[in-house]
VOKEDREN-375730 format. One record per residue (C-alpha): residue in three letters; x, y, z. Coordinates in nm, 2 decimals, always signed. Each point is the difference from the previous one (the first is absolute). Example, Ala and Ser with C-alpha at 12.3 -4.5 7.8 and 13.67 -1.06 7.14 Angstrom:
BEGIN
{'ALA',{+1.23,-0.45,+0.78}}
{'SER',{+0.14,+0.34,-0.07}}
REM end
This chain:
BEGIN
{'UNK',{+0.00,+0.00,+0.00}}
{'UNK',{+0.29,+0.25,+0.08}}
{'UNK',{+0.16,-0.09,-0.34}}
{'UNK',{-0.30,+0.08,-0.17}}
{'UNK',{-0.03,+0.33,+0.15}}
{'UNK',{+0.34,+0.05,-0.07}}
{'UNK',{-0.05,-0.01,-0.34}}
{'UNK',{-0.31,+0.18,-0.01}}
{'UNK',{+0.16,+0.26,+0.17}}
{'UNK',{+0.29,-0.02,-0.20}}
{'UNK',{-0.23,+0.04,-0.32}}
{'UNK',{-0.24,+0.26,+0.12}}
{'UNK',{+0.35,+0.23,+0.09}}
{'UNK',{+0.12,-0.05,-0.30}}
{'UNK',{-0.27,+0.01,-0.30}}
{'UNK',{-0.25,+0.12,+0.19}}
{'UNK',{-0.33,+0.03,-0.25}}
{'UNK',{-0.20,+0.32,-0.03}}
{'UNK',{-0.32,-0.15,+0.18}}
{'UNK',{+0.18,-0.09,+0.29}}
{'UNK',{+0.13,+0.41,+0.00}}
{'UNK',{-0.36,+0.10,+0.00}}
{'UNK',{-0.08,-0.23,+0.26}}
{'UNK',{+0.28,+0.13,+0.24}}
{'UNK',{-0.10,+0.35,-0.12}}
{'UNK',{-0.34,-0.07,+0.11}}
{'UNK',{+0.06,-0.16,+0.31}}
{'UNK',{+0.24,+0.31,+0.11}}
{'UNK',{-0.27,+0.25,-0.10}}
{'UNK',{-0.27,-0.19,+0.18}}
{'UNK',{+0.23,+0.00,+0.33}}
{'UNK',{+0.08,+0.36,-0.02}}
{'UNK',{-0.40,+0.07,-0.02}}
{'UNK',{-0.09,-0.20,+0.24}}
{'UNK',{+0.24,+0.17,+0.24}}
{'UNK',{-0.11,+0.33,-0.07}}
{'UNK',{-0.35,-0.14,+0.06}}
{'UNK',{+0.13,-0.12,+0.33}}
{'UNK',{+0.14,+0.29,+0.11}}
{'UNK',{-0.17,+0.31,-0.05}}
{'UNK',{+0.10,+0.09,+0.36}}
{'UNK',{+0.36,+0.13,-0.10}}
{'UNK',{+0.11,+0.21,-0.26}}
{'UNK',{-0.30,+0.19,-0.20}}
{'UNK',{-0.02,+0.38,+0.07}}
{'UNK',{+0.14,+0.03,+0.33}}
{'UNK',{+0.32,-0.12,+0.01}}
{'UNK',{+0.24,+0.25,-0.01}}
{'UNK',{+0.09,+0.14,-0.35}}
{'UNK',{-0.29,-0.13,-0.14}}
{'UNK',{-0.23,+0.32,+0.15}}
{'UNK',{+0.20,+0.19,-0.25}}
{'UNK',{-0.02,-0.19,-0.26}}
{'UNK',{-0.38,-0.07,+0.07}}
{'UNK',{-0.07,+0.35,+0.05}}
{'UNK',{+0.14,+0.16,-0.29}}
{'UNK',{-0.17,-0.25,-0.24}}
{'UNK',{-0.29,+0.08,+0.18}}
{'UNK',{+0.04,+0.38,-0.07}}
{'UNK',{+0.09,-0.04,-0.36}}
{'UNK',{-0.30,-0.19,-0.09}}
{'UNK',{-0.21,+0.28,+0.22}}
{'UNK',{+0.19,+0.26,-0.24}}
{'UNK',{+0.25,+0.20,+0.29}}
{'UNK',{+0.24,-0.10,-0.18}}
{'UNK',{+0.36,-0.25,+0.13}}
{'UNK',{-0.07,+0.11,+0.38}}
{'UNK',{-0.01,-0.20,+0.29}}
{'UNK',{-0.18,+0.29,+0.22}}
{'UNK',{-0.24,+0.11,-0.31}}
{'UNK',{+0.17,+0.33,+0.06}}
{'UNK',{+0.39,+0.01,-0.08}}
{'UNK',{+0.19,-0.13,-0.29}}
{'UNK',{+0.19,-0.32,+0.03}}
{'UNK',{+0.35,-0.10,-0.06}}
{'UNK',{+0.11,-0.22,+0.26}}
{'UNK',{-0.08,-0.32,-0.19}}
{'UNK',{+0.04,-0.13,-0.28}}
{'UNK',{-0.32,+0.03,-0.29}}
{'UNK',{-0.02,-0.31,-0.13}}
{'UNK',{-0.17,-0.22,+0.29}}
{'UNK',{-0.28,+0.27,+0.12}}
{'UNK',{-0.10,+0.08,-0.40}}
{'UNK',{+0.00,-0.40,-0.03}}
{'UNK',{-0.24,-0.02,+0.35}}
{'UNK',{-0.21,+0.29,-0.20}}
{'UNK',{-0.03,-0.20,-0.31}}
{'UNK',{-0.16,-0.28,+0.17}}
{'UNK',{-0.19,+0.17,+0.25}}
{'UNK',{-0.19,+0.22,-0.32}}
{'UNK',{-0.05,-0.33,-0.18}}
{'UNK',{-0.15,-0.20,+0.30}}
{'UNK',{+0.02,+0.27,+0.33}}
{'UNK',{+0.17,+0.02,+0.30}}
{'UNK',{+0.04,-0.39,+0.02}}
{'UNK',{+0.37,-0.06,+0.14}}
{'UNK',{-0.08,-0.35,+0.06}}
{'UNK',{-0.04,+0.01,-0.43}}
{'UNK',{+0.36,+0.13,+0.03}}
{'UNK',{+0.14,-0.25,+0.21}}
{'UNK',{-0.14,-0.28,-0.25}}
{'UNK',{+0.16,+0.20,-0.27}}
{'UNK',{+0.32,-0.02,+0.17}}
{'UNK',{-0.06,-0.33,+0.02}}
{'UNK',{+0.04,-0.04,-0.34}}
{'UNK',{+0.27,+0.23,-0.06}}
{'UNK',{+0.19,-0.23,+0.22}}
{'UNK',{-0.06,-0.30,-0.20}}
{'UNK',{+0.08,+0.13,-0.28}}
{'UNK',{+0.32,+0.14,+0.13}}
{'UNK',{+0.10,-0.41,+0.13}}
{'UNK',{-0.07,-0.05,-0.40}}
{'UNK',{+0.20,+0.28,-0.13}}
{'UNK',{+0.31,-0.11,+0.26}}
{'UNK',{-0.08,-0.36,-0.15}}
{'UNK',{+0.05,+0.14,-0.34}}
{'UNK',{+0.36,+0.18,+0.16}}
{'UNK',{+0.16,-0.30,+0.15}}
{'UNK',{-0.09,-0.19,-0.30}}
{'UNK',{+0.18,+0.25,-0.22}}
{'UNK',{+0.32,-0.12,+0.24}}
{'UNK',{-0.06,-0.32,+0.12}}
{'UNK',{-0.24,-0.21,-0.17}}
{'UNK',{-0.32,-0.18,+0.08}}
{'UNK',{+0.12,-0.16,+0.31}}
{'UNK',{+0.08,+0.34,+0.22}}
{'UNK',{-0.25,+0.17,-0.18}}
{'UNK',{-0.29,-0.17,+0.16}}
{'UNK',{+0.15,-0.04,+0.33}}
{'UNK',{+0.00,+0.39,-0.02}}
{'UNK',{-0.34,+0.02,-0.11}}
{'UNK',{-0.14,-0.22,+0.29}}
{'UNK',{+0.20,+0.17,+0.24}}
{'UNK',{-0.09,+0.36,-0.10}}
{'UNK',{-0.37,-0.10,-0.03}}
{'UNK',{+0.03,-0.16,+0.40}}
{'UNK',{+0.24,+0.23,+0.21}}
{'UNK',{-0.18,+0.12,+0.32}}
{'UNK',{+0.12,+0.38,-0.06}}
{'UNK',{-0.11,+0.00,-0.39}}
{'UNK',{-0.34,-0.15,+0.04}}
{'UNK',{-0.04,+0.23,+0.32}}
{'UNK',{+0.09,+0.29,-0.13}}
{'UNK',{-0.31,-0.01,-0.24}}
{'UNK',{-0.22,+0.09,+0.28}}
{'UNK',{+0.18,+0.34,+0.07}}
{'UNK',{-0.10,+0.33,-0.24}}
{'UNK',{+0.34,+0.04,-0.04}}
{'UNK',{+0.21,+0.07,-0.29}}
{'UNK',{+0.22,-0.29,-0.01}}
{'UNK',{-0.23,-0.25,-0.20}}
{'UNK',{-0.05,+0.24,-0.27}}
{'UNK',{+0.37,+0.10,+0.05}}
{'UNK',{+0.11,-0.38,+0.00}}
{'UNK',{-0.14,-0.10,-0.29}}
{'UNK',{+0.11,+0.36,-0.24}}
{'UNK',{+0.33,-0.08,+0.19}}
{'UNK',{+0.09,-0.39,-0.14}}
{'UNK',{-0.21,+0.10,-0.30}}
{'UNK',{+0.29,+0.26,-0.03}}
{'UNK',{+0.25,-0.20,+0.01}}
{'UNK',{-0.09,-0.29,-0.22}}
{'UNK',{-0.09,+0.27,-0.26}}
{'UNK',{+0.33,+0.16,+0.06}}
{'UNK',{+0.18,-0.32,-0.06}}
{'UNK',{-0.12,-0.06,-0.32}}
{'UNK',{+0.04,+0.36,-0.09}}
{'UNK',{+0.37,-0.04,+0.11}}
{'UNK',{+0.04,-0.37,-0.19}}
{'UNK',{-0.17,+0.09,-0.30}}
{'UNK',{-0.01,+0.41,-0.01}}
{'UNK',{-0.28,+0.11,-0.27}}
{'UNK',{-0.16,+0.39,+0.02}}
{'UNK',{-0.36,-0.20,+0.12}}
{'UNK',{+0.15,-0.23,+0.29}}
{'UNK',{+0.23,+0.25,+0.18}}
{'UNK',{-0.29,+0.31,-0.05}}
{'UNK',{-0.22,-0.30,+0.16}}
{'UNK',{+0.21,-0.02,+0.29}}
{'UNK',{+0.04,+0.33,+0.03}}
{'UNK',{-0.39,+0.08,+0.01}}
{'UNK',{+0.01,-0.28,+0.28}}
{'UNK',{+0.22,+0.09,+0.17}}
{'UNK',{-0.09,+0.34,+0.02}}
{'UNK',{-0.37,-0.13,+0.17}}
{'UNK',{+0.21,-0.20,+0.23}}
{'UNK',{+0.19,+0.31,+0.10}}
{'UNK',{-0.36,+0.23,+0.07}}
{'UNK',{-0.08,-0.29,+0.21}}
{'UNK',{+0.29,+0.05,+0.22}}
{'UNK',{+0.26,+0.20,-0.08}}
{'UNK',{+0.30,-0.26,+0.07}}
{'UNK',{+0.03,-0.09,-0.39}}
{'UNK',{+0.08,+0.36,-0.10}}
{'UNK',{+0.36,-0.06,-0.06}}
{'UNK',{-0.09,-0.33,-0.25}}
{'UNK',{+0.15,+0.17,-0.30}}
{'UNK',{+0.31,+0.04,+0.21}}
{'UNK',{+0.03,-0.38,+0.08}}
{'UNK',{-0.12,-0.10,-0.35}}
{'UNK',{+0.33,+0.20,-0.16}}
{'UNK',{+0.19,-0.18,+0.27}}
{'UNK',{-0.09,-0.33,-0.09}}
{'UNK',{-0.01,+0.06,-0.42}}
{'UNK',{+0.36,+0.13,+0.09}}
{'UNK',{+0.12,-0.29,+0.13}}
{'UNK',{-0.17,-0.20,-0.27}}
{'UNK',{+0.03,+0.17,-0.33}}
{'UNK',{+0.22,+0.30,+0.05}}
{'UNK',{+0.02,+0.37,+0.03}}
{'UNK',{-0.22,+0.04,-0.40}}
{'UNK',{-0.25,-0.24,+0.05}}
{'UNK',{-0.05,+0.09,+0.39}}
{'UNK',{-0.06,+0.31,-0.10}}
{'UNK',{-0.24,-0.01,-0.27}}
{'UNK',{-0.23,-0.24,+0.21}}
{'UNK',{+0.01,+0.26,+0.31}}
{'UNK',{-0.12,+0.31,-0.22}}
{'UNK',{-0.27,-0.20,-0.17}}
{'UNK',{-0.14,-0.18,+0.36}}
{'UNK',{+0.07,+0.32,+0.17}}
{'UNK',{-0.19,+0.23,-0.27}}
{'UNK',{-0.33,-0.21,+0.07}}
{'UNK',{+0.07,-0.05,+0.36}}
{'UNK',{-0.03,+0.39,+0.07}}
{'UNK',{-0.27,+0.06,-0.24}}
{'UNK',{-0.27,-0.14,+0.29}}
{'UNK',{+0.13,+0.19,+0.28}}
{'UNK',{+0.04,+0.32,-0.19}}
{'UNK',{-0.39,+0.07,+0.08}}
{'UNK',{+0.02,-0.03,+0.32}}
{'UNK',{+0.34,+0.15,+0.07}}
{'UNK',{-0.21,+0.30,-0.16}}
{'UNK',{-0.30,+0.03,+0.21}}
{'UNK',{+0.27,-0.03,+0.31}}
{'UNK',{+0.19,+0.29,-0.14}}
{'UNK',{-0.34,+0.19,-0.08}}
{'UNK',{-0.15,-0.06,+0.33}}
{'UNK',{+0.34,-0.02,+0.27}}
{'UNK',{+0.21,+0.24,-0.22}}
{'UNK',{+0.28,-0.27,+0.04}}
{'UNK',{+0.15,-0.27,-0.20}}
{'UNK',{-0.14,-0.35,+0.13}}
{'UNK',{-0.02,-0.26,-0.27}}
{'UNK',{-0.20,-0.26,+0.20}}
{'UNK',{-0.04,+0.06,+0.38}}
{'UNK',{+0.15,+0.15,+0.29}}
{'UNK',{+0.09,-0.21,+0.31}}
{'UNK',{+0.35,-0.03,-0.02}}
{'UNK',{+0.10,+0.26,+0.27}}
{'UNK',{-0.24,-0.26,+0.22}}
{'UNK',{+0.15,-0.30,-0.03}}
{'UNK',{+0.31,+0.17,+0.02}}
{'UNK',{-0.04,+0.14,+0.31}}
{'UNK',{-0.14,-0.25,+0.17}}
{'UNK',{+0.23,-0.31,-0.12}}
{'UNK',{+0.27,+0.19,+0.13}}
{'UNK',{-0.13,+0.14,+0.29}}
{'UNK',{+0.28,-0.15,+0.28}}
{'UNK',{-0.21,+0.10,+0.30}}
{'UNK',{-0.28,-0.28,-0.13}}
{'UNK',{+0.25,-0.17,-0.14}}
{'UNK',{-0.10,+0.01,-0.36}}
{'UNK',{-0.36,-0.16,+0.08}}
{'UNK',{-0.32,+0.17,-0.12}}
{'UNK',{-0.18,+0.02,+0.32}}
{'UNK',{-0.38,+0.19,-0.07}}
{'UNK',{-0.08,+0.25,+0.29}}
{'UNK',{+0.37,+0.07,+0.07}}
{'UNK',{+0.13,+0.03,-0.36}}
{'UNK',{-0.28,+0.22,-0.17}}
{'UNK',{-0.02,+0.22,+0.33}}
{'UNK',{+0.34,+0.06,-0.09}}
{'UNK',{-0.03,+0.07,-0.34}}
{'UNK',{-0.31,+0.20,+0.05}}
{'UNK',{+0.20,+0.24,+0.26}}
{'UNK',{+0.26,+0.09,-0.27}}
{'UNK',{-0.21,+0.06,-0.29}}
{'UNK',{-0.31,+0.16,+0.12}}
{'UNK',{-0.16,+0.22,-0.19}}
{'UNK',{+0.22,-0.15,-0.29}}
{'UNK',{-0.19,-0.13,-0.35}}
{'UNK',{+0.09,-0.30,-0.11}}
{'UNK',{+0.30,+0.12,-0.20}}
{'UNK',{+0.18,+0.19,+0.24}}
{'UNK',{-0.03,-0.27,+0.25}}
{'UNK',{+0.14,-0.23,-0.23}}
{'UNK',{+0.27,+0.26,+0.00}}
{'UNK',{+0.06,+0.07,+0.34}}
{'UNK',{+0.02,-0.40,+0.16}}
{'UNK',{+0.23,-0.08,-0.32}}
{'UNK',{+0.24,+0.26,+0.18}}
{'UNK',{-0.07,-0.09,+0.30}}
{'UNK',{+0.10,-0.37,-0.04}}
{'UNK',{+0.32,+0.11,-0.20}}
{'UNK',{+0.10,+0.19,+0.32}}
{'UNK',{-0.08,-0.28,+0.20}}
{'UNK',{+0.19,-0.19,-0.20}}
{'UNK',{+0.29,+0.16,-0.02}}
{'UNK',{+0.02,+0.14,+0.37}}
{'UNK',{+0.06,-0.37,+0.06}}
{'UNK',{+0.13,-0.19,-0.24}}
{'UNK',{+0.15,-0.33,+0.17}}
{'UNK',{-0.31,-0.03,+0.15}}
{'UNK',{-0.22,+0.04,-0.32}}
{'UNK',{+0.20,-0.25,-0.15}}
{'UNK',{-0.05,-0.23,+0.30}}
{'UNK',{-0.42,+0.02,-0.07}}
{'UNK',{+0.06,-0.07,-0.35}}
{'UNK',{+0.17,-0.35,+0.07}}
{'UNK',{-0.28,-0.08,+0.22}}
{'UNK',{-0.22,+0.13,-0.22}}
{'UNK',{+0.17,-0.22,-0.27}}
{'UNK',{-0.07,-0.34,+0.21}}
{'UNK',{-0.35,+0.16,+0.13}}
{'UNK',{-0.12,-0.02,-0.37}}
{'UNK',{+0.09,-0.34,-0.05}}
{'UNK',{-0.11,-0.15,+0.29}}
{'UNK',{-0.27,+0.21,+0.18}}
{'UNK',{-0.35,-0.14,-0.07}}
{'UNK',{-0.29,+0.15,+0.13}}
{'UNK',{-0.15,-0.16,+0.31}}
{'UNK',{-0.34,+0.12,-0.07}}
{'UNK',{-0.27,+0.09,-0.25}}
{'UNK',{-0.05,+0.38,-0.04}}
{'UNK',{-0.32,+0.15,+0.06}}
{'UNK',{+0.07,+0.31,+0.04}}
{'UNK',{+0.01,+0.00,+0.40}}
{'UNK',{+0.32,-0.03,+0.22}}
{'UNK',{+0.15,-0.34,-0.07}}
{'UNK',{-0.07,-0.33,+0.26}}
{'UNK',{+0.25,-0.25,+0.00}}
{'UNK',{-0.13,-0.32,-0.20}}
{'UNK',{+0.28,-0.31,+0.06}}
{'UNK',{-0.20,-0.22,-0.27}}
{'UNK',{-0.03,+0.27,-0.28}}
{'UNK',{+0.39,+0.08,+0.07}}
{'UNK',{+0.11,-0.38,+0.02}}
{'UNK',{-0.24,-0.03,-0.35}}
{'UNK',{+0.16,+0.27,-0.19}}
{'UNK',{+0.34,-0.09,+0.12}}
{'UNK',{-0.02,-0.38,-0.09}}
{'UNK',{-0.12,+0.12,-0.37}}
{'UNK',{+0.25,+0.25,-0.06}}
{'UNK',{+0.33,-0.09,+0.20}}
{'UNK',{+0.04,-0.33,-0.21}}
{'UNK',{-0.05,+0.20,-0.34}}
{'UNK',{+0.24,+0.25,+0.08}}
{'UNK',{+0.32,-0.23,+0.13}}
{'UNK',{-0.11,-0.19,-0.33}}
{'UNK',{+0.03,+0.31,-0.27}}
{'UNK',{+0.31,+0.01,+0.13}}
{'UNK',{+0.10,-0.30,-0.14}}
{'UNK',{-0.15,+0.09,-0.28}}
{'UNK',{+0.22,+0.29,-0.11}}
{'UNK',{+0.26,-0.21,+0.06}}
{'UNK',{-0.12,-0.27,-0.21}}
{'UNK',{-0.06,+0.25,-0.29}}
{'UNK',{+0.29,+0.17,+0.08}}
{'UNK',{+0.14,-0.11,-0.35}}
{'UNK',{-0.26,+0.20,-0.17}}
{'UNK',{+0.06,+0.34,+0.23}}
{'UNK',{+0.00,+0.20,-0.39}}
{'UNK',{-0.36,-0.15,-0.08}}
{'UNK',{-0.13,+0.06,+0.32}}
{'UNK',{+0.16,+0.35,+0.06}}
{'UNK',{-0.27,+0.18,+0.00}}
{'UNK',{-0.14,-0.20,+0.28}}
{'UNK',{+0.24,+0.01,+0.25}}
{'UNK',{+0.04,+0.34,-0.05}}
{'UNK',{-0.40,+0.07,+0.02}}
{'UNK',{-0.01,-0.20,+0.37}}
{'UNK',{+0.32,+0.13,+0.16}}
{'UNK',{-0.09,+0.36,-0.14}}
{'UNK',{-0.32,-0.09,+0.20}}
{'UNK',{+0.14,-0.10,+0.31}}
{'UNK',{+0.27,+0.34,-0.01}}
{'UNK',{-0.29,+0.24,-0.03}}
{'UNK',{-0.21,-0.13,+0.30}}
{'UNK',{+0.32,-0.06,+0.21}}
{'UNK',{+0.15,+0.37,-0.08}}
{'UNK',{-0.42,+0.12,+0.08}}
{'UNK',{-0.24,-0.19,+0.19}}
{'UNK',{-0.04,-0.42,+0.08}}
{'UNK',{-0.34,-0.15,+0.04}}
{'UNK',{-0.10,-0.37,-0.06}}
{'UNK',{-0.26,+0.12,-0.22}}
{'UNK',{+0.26,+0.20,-0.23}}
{'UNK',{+0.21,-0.34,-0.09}}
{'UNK',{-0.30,-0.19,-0.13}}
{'UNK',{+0.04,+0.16,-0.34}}
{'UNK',{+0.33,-0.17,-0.07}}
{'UNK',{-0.11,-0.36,+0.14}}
{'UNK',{-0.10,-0.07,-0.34}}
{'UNK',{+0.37,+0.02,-0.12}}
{'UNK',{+0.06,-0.18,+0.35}}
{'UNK',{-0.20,-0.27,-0.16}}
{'UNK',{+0.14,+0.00,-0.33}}
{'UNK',{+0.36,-0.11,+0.14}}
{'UNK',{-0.17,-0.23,+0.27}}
{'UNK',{-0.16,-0.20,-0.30}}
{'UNK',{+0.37,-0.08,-0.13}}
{'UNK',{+0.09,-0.15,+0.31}}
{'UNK',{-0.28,-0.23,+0.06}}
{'UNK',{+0.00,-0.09,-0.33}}
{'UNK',{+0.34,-0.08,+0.07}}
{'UNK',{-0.05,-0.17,+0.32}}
{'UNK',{-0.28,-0.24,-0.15}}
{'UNK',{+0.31,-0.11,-0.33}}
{'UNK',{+0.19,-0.08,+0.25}}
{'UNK',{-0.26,-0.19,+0.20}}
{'UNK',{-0.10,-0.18,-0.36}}
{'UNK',{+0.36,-0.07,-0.05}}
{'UNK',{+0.06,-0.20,+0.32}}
{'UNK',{-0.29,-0.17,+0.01}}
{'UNK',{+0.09,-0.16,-0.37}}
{'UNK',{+0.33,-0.09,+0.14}}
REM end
């Protein structure tokens, strides 16, 4: 019996057939809805960031414009997410449970598009062990309860890079002003993608040279600023100030590298901070002011700053959350901790191995690696959450695939010896 599921195994990793990816599909999307179903008592409109979110959608479909208040102009976030929320709620009304199916689906169909990535460098084998495992992790199936902008932003992201990829492998004027267009939506959804074009001539460099690099980087980058240009406009119109996507910055600045908190974003404390500095301030000018602020700090004590980075370098590996956000003060829950560590810890010691594995292949995969520790420098350097890795778990996945797939030759091997 264990030999013939061996080698059902072994076939189904191997030429998997198309009905048996719908079926997988299926059974992930099912899962996700079900829990979203199960769960309506975390995440909707009241946790956290999702008031903003909520109530700016809210006001652009009542016609006051992007506002959270109804009164004042907003820039803090990013456009994308609240005029997707708008869309939805003038199509069907101010349903968020309709949005959390929805992002549902936009998280199967990101499992498919990393599916279609690993395959591109792998084959069948890792592919589908990525494709299961993207579809099943506790924190991507969670986070599809939350009105937050990572599923959106998750799926533009890897939809990014696989475009980019082929962009870079096989650069024609449609493919890399594809990419670019996507990538620019990925970038109004959170502005961490803004300096693509910049990793994109890195990684053609490497590949093809200074010419070619060059000629794929004007073309992606011509159609990746002609999306923002609008809004970068109606920022400059209405805050008389350049902001191509969002402010925010100065924030996350401030309070990552706030030593007396140690780097931690603690609510009442850290925003009655904040708030002391820049009252009276709009949203520009405080922007301004806690981006100095935070350079100061920084440099008053610079051992020490360095010091917070390094922990904030191992606190964004290995810090899981150890509750659900609702929006209230967080409870300690030892079974949703011990959950999302057991999920994650084993996928991250295993992408690991996978670079190394691939490590042959470090030109192909350039792009990558420089994508996720580009990532990781960004949020050490500003702010560390558990919620802000989840967007690179994907590429997490993508290496931890290899080394299964790996593991389980090896396993065939012996076993037929």
């Amino acid at each position: 019996m264990i030999r013939d599921l061996s080698l059902w195994m072994k076939k189904w990793l191997e030429q998997p057939p198309r009905r048996l990816l719908w079926m997988i599909a299926l059974s992930g999307l099912a899962f996700r809805i079900v829990f979203v179903l199960l769960t309506q008592d975390i995440g909707g409109t009241a946790a956290l960031d999702a008031a903003t979110y909520n109530g700016i959608a809210v006001n652009l479909i009542e016609g006051r414009g992007f506002s959270q208040d109804g009164i004042n102009p907003n820039c803090f976030v990013a456009p994308l997410y609240p005029f997707f929320l708008a869309a939805l709620y003038a199509l069907a009304g101010v349903q968020p449970l309709l949005v959390e199916l929805l992002q549902a689906l936009l998280g199967t169909l990101t499992a498919w598009v990393l599916y279609r990535l690993v395959h591109h460098f792998f084959g069948h084998g890792p592919a589908m062990i990525a494709f299961v495992l993207a579809l099943f992790l506790p924190e991507l199936v969670v986070l599809n309860t939350f009105l937050y902008t990572e599923s959106l932003f998750i799926f533009l992201f890897i939809t990014t890079i696989w475009l980019t990829l082929r962009a870079v492998e096989q650069p024609t004027w449609g493919r890399l002003a594809l990419a670019g267009v996507v990538t620019a939506l990925a970038t109004l959804t959170r502005g961490v993608t803004m300096f693509m074009p910049l990793l994109l001539g890195l990684a053609a460099l490497v590949r093809f040279g200074f010419r070619n690099a060059l000629r794929q980087v004007l073309i992606f980058s011509l159609f990746f600023v002609l999306p923002i240009i609008p809004w970068a406009i109606r920022n400059y119109l209405v805050f008389e100030a350049f902001v191509p996507v969002a402010v925010g910055t100065g924030d996350v600045m401030w309070t990552g590298n706030y030593l007396p908190l140690d780097g931690k974003f603690s609510y009442e404390k850290t925003m009655a901070l904040m708030d002391s500095m820049t009252a009276g301030m709009n949203m520009v000018e405080r922007e301004q002011r806690l981006r100095q602020e935070a350079l100061k700090n920084m440099k008053a004590r610079p051992w020490a700053t360095l010091g917070l980075m390094g922990r904030k370098f191992l606190r964004f590996w290995f810090w899981v959350y150890e509750s659900a956000p609702t929006g209230a003060k967080r409870q300690s829950g030892t079974t949703i901790q011990m959950v999302l560590a057991v999920a994650y810890y084993p996928v991250l010691f295993l992408s690991f191995a996978g670079m190394w594995l691939s490590r042959r292949r470090w030109r192909e995969m350039f792009l990558l690696h420089l994508l996720l520790w580009y990532y990781v420098a960004l949020h050490v350097v500003m702010l560390v959450v558990p919620r802000y890795r989840i967007p690179i778990l994907p590429l997490l996945v993508l290496f931890t695939s290899l080394a299964l797939w790996k593991i389980w030759q090896e396993w065939q091997h012996h076993r037929v010896t």
